[in-house]
Each structure stands twice: as C-alpha cells, then as structure tokens.
HTML snippet that shows the backbone in 3Dmol.js (N, CA, C, O; Angstrom):
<script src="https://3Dmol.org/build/3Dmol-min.js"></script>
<div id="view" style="width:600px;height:400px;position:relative"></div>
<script>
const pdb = `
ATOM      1  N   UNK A   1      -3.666  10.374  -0.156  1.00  0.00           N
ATOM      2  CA  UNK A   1      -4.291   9.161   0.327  1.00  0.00           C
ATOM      3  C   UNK A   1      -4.700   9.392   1.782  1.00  0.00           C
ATOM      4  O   UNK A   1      -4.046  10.130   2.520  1.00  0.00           O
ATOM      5  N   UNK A   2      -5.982   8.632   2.240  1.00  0.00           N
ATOM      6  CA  UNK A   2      -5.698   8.801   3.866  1.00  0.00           C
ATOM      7  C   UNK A   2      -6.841   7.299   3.963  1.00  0.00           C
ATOM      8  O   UNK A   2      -7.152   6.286   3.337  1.00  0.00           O
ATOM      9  N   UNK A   3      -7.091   7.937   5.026  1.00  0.00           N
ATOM     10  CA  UNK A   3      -7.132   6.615   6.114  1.00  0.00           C
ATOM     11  C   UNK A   3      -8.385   5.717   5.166  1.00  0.00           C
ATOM     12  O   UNK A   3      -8.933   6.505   4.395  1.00  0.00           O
ATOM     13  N   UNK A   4      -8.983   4.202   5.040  1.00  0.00           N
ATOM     14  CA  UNK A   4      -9.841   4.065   4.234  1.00  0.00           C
ATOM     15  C   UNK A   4     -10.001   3.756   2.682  1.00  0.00           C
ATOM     16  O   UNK A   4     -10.894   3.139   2.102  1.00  0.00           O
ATOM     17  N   UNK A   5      -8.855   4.377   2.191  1.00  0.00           N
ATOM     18  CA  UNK A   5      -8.850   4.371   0.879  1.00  0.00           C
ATOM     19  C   UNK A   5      -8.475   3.094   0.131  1.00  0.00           C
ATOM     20  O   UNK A   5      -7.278   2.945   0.379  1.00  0.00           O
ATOM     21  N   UNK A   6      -8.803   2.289  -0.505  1.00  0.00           N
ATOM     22  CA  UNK A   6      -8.126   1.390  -1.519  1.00  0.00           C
ATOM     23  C   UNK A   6      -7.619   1.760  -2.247  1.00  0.00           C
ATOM     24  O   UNK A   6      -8.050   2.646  -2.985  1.00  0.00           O
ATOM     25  N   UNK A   7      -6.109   1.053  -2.371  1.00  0.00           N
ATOM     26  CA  UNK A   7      -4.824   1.264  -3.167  1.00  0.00           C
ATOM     27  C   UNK A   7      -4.284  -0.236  -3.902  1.00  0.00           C
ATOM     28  O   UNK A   7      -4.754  -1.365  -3.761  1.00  0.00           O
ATOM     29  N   UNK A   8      -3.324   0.149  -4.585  1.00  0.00           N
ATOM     30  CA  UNK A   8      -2.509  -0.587  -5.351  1.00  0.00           C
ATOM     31  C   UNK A   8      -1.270   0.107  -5.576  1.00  0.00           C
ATOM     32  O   UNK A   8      -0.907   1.158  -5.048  1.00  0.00           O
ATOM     33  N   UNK A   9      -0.731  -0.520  -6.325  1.00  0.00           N
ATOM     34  CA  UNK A   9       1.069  -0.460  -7.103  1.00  0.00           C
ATOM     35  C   UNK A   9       0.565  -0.026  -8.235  1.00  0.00           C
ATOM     36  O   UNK A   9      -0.366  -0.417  -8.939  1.00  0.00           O
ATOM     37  N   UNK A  10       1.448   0.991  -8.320  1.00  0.00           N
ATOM     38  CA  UNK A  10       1.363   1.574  -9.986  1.00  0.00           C
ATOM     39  C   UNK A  10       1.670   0.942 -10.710  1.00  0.00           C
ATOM     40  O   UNK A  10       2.176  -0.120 -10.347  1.00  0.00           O
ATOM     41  N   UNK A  11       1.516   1.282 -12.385  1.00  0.00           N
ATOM     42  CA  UNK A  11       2.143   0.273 -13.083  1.00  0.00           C
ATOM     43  C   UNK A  11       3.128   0.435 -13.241  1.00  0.00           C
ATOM     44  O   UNK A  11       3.745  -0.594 -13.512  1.00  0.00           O
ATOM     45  N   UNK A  12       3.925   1.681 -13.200  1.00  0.00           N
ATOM     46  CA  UNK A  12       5.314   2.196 -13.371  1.00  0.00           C
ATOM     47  C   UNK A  12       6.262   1.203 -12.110  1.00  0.00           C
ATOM     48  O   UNK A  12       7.331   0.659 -12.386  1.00  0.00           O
ATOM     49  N   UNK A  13       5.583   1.129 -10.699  1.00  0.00           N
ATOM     50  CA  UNK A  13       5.955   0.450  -9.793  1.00  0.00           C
ATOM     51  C   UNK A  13       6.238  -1.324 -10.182  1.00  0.00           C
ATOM     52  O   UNK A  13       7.140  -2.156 -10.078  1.00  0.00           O
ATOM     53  N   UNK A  14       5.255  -1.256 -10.529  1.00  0.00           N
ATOM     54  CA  UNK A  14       5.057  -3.169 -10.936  1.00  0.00           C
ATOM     55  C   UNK A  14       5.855  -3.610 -12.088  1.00  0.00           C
ATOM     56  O   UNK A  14       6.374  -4.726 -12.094  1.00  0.00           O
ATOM     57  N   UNK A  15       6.024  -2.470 -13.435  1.00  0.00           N
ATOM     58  CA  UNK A  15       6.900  -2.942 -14.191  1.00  0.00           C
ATOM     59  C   UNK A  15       8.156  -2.882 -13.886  1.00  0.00           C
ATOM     60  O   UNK A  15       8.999  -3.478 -14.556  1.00  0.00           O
ATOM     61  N   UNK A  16       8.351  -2.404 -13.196  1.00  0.00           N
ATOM     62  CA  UNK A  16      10.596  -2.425 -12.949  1.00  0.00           C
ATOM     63  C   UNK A  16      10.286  -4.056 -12.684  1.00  0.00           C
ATOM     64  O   UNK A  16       9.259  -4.656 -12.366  1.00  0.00           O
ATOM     65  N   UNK A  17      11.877  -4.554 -13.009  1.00  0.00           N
ATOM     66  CA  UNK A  17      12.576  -5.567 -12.877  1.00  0.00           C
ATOM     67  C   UNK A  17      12.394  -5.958 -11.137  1.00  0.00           C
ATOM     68  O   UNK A  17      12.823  -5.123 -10.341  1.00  0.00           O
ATOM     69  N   UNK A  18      11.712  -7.317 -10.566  1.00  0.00           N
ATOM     70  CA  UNK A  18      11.658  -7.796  -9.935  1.00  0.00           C
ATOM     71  C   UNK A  18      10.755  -7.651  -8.869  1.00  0.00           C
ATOM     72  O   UNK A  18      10.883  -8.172  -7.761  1.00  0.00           O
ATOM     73  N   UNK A  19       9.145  -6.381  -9.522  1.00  0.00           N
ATOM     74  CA  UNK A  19       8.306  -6.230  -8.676  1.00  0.00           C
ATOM     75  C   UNK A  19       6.776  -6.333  -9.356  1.00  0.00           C
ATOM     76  O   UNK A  19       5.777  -5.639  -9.164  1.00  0.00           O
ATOM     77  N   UNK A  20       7.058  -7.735 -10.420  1.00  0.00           N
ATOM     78  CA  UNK A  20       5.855  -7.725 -10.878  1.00  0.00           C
ATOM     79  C   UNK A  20       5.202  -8.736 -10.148  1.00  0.00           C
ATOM     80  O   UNK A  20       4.426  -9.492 -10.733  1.00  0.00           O
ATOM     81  N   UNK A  21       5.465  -8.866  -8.698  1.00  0.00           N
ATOM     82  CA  UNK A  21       4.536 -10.197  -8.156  1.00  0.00           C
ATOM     83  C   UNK A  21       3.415  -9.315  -7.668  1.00  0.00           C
ATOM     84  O   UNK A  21       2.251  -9.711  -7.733  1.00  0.00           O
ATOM     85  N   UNK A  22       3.783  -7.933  -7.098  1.00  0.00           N
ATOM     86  CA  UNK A  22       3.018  -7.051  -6.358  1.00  0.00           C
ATOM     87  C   UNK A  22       1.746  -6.600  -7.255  1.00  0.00           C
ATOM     88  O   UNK A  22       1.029  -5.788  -6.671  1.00  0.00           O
ATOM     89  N   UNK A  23       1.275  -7.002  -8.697  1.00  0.00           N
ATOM     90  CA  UNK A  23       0.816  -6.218  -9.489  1.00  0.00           C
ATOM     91  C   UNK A  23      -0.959  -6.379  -9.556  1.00  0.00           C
ATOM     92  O   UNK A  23      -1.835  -5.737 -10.135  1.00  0.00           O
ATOM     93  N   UNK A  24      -0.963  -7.786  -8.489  1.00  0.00           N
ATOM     94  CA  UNK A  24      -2.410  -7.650  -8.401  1.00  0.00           C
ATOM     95  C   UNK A  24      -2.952  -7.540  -6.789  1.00  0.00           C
ATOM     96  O   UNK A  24      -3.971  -7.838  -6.167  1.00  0.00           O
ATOM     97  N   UNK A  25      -1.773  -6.990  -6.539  1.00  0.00           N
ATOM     98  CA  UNK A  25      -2.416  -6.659  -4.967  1.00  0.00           C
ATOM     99  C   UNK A  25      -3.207  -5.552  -4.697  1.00  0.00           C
ATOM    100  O   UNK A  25      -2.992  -4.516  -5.326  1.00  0.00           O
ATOM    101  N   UNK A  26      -4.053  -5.600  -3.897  1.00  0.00           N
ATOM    102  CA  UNK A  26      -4.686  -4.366  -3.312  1.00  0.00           C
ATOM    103  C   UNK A  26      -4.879  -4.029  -1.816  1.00  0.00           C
ATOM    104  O   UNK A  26      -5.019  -5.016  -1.095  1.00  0.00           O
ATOM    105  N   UNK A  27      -4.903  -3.128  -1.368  1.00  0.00           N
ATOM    106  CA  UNK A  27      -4.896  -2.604  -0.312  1.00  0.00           C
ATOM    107  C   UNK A  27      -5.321  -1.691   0.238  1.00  0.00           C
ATOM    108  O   UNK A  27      -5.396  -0.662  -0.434  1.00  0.00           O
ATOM    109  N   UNK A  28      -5.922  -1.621   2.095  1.00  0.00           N
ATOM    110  CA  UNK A  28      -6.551  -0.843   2.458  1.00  0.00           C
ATOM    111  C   UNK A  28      -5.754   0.291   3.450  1.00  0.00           C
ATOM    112  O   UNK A  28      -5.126  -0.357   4.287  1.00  0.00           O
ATOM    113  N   UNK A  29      -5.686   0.794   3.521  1.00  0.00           N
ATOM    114  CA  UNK A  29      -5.141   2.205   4.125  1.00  0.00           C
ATOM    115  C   UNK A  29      -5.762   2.162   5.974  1.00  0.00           C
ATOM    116  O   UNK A  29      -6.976   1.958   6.017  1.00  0.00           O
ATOM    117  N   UNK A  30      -5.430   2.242   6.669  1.00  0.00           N
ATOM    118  CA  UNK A  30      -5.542   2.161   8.266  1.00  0.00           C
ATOM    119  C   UNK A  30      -4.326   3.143   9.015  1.00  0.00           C
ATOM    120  O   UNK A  30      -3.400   3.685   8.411  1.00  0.00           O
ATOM    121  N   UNK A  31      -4.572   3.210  10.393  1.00  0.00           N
ATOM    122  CA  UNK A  31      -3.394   3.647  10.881  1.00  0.00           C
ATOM    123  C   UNK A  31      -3.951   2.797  12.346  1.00  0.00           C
ATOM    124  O   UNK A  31      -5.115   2.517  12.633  1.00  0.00           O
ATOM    125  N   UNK A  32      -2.577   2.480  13.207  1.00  0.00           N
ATOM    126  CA  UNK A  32      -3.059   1.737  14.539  1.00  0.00           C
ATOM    127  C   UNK A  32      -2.723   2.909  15.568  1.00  0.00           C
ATOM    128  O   UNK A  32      -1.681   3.536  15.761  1.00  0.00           O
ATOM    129  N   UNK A  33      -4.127   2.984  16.224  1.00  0.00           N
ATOM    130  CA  UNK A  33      -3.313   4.205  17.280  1.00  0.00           C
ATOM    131  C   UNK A  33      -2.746   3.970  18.296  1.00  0.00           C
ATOM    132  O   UNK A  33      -3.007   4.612  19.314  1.00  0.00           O
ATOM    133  N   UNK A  34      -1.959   3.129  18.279  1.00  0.00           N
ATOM    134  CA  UNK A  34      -0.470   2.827  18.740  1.00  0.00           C
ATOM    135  C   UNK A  34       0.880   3.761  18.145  1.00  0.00           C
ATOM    136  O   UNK A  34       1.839   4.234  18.755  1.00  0.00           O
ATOM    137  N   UNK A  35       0.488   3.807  16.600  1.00  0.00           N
ATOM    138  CA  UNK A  35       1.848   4.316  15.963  1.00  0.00           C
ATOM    139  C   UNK A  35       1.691   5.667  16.099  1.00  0.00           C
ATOM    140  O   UNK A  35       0.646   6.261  16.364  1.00  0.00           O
ATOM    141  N   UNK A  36       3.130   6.272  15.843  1.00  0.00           N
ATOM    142  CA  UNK A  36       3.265   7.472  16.327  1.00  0.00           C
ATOM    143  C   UNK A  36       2.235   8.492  14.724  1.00  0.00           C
ATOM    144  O   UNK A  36       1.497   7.924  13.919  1.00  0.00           O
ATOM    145  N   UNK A  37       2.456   9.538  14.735  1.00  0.00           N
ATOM    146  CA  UNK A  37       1.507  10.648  13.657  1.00  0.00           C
ATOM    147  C   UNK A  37       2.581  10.004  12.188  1.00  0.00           C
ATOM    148  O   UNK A  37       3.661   9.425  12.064  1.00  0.00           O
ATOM    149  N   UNK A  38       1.659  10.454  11.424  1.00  0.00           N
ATOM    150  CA  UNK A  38       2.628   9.751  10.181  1.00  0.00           C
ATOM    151  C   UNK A  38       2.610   8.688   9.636  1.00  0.00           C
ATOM    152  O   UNK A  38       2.927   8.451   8.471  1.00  0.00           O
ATOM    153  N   UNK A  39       2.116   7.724  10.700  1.00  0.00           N
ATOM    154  CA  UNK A  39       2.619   6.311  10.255  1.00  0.00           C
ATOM    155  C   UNK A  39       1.559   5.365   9.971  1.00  0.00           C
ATOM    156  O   UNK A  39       0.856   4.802  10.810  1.00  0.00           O
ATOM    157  N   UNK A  40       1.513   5.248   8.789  1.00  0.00           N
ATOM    158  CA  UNK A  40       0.011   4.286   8.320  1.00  0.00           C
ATOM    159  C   UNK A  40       0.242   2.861   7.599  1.00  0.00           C
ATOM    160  O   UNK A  40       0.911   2.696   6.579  1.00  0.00           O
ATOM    161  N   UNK A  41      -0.466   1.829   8.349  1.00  0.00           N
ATOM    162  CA  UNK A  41      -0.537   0.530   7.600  1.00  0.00           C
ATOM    163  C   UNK A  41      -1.639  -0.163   6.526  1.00  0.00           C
ATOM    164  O   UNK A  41      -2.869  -0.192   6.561  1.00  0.00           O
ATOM    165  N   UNK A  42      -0.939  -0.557   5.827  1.00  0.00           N
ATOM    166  CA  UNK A  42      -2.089  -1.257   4.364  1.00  0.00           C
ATOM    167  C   UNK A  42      -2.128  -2.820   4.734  1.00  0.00           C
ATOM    168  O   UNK A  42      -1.122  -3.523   4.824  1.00  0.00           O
ATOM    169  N   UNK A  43      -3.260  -3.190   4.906  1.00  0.00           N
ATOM    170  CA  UNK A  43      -3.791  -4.389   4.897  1.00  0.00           C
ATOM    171  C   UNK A  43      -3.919  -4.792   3.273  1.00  0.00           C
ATOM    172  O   UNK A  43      -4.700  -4.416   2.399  1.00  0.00           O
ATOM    173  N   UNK A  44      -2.868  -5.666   3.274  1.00  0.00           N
ATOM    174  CA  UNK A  44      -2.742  -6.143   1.442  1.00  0.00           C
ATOM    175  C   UNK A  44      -3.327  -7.749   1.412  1.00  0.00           C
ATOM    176  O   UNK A  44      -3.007  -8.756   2.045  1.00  0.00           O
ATOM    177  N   UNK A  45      -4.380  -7.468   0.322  1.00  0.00           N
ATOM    178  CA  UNK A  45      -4.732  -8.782  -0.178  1.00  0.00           C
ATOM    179  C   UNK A  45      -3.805  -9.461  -1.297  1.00  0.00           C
ATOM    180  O   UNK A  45      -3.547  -8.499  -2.019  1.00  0.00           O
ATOM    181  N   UNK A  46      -3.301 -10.334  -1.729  1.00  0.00           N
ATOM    182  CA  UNK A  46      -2.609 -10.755  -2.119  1.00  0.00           C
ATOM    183  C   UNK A  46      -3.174 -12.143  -2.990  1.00  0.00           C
ATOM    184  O   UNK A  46      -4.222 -12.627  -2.563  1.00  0.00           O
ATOM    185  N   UNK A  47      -2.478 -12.858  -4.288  1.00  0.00           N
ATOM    186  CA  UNK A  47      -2.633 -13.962  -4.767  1.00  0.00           C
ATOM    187  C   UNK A  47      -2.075 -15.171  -3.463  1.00  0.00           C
ATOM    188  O   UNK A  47      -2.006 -16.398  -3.538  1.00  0.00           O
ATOM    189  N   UNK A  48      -1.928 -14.767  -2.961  1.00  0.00           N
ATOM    190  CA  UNK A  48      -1.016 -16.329  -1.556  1.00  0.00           C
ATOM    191  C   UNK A  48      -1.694 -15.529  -0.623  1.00  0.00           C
ATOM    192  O   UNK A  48      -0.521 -15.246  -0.379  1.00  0.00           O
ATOM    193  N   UNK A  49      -2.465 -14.805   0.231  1.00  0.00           N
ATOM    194  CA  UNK A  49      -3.138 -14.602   1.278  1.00  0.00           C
ATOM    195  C   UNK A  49      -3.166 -13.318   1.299  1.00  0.00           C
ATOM    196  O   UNK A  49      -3.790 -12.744   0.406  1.00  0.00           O
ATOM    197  N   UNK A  50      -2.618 -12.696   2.136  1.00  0.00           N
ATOM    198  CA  UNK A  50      -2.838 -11.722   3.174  1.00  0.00           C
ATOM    199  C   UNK A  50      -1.570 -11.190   4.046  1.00  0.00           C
ATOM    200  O   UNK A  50      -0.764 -11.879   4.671  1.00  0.00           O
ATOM    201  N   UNK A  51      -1.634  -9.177   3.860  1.00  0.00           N
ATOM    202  CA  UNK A  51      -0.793  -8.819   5.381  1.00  0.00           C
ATOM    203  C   UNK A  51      -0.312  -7.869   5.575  1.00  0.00           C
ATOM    204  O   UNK A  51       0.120  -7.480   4.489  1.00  0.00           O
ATOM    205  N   UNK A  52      -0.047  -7.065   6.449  1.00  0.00           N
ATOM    206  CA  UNK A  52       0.440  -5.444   6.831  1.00  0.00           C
ATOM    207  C   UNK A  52       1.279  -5.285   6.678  1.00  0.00           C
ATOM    208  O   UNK A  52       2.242  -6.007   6.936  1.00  0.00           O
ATOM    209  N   UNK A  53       1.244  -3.955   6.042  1.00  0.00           N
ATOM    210  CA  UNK A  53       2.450  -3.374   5.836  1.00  0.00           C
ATOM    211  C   UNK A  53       2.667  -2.266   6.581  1.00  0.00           C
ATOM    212  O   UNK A  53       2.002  -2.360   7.613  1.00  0.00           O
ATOM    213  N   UNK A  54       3.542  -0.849   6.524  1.00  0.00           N
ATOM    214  CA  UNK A  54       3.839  -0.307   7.244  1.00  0.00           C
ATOM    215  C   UNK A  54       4.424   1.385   6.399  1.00  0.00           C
ATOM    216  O   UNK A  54       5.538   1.376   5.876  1.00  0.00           O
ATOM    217  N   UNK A  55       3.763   2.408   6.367  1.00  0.00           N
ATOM    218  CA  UNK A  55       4.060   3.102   5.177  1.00  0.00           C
ATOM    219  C   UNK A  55       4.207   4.664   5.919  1.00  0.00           C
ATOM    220  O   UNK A  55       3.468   5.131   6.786  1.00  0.00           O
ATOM    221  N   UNK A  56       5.090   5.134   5.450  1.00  0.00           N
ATOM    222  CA  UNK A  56       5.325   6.224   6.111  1.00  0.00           C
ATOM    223  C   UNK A  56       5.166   7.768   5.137  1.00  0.00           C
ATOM    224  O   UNK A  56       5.674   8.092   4.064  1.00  0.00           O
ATOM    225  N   UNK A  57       4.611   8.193   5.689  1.00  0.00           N
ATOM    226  CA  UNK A  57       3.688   9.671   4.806  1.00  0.00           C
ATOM    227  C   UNK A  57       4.284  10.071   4.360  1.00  0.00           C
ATOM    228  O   UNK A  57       3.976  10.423   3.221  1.00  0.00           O
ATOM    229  N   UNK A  58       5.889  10.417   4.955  1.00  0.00           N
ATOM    230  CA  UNK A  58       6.891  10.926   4.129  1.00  0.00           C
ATOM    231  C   UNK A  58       7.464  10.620   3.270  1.00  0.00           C
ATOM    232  O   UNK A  58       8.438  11.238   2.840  1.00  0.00           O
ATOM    233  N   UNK A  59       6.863   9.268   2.656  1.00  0.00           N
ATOM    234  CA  UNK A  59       7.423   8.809   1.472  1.00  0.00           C
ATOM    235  C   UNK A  59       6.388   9.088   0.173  1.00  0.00           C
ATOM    236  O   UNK A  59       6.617   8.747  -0.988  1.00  0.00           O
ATOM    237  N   UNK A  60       5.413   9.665   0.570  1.00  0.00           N
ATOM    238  CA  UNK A  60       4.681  10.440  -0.342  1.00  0.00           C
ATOM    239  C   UNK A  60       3.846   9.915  -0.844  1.00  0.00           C
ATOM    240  O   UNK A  60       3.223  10.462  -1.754  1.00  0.00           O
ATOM    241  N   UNK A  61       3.610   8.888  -0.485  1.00  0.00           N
ATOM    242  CA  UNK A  61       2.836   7.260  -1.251  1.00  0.00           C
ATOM    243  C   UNK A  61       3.096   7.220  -2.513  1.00  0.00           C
ATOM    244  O   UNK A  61       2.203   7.093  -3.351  1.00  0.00           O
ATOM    245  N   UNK A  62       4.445   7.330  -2.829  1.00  0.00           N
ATOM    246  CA  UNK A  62       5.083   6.960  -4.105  1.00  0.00           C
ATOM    247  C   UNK A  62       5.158   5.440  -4.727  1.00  0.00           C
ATOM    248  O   UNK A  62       5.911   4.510  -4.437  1.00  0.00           O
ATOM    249  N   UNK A  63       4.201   5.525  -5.596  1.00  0.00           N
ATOM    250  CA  UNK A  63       4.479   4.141  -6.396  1.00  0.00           C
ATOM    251  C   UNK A  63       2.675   3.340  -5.933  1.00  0.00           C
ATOM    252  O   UNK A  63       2.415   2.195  -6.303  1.00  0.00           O
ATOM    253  N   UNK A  64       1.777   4.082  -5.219  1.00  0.00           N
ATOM    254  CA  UNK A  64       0.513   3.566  -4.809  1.00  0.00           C
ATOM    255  C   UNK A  64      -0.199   4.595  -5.859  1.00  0.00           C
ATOM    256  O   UNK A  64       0.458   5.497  -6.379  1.00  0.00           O
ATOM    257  N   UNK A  65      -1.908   4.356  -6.202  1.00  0.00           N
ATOM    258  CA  UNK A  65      -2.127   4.641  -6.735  1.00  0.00           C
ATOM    259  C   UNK A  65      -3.964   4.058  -6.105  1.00  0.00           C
ATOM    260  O   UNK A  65      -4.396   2.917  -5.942  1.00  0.00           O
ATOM    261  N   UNK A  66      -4.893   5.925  -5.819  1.00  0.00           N
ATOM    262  CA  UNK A  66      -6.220   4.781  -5.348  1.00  0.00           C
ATOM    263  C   UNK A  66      -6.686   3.990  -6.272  1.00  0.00           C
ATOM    264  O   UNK A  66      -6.019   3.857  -7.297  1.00  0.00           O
ATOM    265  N   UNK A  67      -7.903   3.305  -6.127  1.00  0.00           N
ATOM    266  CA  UNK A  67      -8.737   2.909  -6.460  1.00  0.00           C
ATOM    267  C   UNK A  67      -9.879   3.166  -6.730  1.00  0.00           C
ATOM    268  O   UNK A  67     -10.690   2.820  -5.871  1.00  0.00           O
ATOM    269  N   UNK A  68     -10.412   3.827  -7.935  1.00  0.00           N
ATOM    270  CA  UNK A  68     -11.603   4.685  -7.276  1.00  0.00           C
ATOM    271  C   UNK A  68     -12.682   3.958  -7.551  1.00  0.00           C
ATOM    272  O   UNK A  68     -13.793   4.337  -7.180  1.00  0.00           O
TER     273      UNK A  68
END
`;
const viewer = $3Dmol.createViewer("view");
viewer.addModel(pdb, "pdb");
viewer.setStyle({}, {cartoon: {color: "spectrum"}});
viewer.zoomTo();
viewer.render();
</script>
C-alpha cells in the first residue's frame, strides 16, 4: 500500500466476531509530515461520518485490502 491508495477491511477482517461495523468503510492512505518514517494515516469514511486513523507499516497492513 502507499501513500493515495483506497482501502478497506478485508472480509476475513470484518467477519470475526465484533468487527462487522467496519465493513463498509473506506479509506484513504496519507502520511502527515509531522509523523516520524513509517507512520501513515487513513482518512475513513464511514456510515456515521468521518476520521483518522493512525497505521503503522510494521503491521503490514494486515486485514486492509486496496481498492482498485
């Protein structure tokens, strides 16, 4: 993934027990150059609004999935 990209929650992510609210969100990929290397935020649209998150590379973007 990098900077730009539209994402979502996998479905493997969304079906476990207690994370199917996340399942129609989508999201854009950014980084603020404030944060240190590594560290990238998703602007998530959401059914109730809007809002950043905070995602760290080393987590492999496990459980996101683009959009193509």
């Amino acid at each position: 993934m990098k900077v730009g990209d539209l994402v979502r929650y996998t479905k493997a992510h969304t079906s476990r027990p207690g994370f199917d609210y996340c399942a129609t969100w989508t999201g854009l990929i950014f980084q603020d150059p404030h944060d240190l290397p590594g560290i990238y935020r998703i602007y998530w649209t959401t059914q109730h609004g809007s809002h950043v998150g905070e995602w760290r590379e080393s987590d492999g973007w496990r459980g996101l999935e683009k959009i193509k």
